[in-house]
Structure formats: C-alpha cells, structure tokens
N, C-alpha and C positions, 0 to 999 in steps of 0.2 A: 584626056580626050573622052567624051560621050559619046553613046552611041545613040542612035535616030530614036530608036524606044524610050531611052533615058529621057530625051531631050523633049521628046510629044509627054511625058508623063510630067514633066516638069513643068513645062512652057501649056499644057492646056489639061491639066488634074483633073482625073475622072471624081464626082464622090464628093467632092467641095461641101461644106455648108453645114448649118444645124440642122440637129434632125429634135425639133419636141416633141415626136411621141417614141422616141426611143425605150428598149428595152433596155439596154446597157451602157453606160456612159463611162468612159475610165481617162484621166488626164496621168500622162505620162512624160518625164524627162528625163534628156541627157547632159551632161554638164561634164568640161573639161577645158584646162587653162581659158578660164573665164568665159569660154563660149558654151549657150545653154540653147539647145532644140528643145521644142517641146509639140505634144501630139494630144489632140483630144478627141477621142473618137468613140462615133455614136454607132449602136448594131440595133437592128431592128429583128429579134428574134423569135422564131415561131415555128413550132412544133417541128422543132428538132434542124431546124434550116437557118441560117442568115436570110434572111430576107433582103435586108437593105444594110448598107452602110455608108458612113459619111464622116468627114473631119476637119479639122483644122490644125493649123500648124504655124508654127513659129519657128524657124527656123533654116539651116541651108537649104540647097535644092536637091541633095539626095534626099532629107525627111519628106518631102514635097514628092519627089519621084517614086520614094517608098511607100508611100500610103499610097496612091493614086497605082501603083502596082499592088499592092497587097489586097485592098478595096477590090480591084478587078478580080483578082486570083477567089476571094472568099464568096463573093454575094452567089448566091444561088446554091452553096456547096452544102453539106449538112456539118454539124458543127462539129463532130468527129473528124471529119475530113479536114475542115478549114484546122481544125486545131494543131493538127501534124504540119503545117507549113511552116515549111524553113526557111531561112536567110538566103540560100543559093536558090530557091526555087523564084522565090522574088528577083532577085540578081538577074537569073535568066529571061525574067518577065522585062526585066531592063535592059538586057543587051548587054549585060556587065556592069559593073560598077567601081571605079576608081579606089584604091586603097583607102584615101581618104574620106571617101563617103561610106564605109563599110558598116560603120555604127550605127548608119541611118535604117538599114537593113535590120539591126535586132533590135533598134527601138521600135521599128514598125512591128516584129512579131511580139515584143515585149507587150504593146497597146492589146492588140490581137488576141494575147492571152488573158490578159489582164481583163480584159474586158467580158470572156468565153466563159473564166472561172466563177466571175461574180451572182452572189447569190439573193441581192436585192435588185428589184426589179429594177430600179434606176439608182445607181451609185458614184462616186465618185470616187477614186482613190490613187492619189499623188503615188507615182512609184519613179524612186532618184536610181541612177545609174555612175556609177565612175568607172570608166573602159579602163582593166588592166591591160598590160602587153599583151599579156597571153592571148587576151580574148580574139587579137586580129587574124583573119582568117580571109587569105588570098580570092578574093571573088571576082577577078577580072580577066575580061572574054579568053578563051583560052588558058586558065589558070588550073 
C-alpha cells in the first residue's frame, strides 16, 4: 500500500527534465534478478548551495518517487546539509515506503552523492550497485 505523498511524488515528480547548464551530472544504477533502475541527475551548484536539481529515470515507481522526494528535500539546502541526507529522511518525505521499494531510497542518495563528490565541473560517472541482504532496512510508516 502507498501512501498519498508516495503516490503525488510518483504520479506528478517534482524536478523532471534536463538540465544543460548543469554543474554536476552523475548517471547512476541498480540491478538485481534482471530488473535494472537507473537515475541520472543534474545539480546546479553555486557557491556552496544546490541551486537547482533535476532528473530522469528509468525505472519502478519508487526511483521516480525517490528522486522527486530527494530533489524537494536538497534544492535550496547548502551542500553540507544536502549531503548528510538519509534513506529514512526521504522515506518520511514519502509517507513511507514499501520494503520492496527500499533500494529506490539509496539509489536516490547514492546519485546525490555521487554527484556532491564530483570534482569536474560537468561529469559523468556510471556507479552499479547489487543489493545484499544485509543492506534492507525496515522504512515503512511505523517501522
């Protein structure tokens, strides 16, 4: 079950789109029994702030609700701030998130860093993930 937030981040994604005068560009994916998400996402950065962000995606409707939460949660934050954002704090931005969608959560901070860290002004760079067991971690309302 989703909840109302999930389903407004999903059904109408803040953030959509390319961005060409971006500062930072990072394409990132996840992959597991043949289904593969993938995230590409553009930061517009400037003197110590996100400015602007935007992205696209391929993939289920948590990546979709992840970015389109994560995008809301960073633009205007400074990049210190934006960079400490966690998987639950997104979650909470969503009303919760279904065990199954959990990974869509840390592929969205995985783009987020990926992108913070980079030290050429406009870059690219492919970062693959395979979810251990381990790594699942209860994000659902009440959890």
């Amino acid at each position: 079950m989703y909840s109302e937030q999930f389903l407004y981040h999903f059904q109408s994604p803040r953030y959509v789109g390319a961005m060409p005068d971006a500062t930072a560009e990072v394409e990132v994916c996840y992959e597991e029994n043949g289904c593969m998400d993938w995230i590409r996402l553009y930061l517009k950065l400037d003197d110590g702030l996100i400015r602007d962000a935007r992205f696209h995606v391929r993939g289920c409707s948590g990546v979709v609700a992840a970015c389109s939460a994560m995008c809301t949660l960073v633009v205007g934050r400074r990049i210190e701030v934006a960079s400490k954002l966690d998987p639950m704090t997104i979650a909470i931005e969503l009303g919760g998130v279904p065990p199954s969608k959990e990974h869509s959560l840390r592929l969205a901070k995985k783009a987020l860093l990926a992108a913070l860290n980079g030290t050429i002004p406009t870059w690219k760079a492919p970062v693959h993930e395979k979810r251990a067991p381990s790594q699942d971690v209860a994000l659902a309302p009440g959890a």
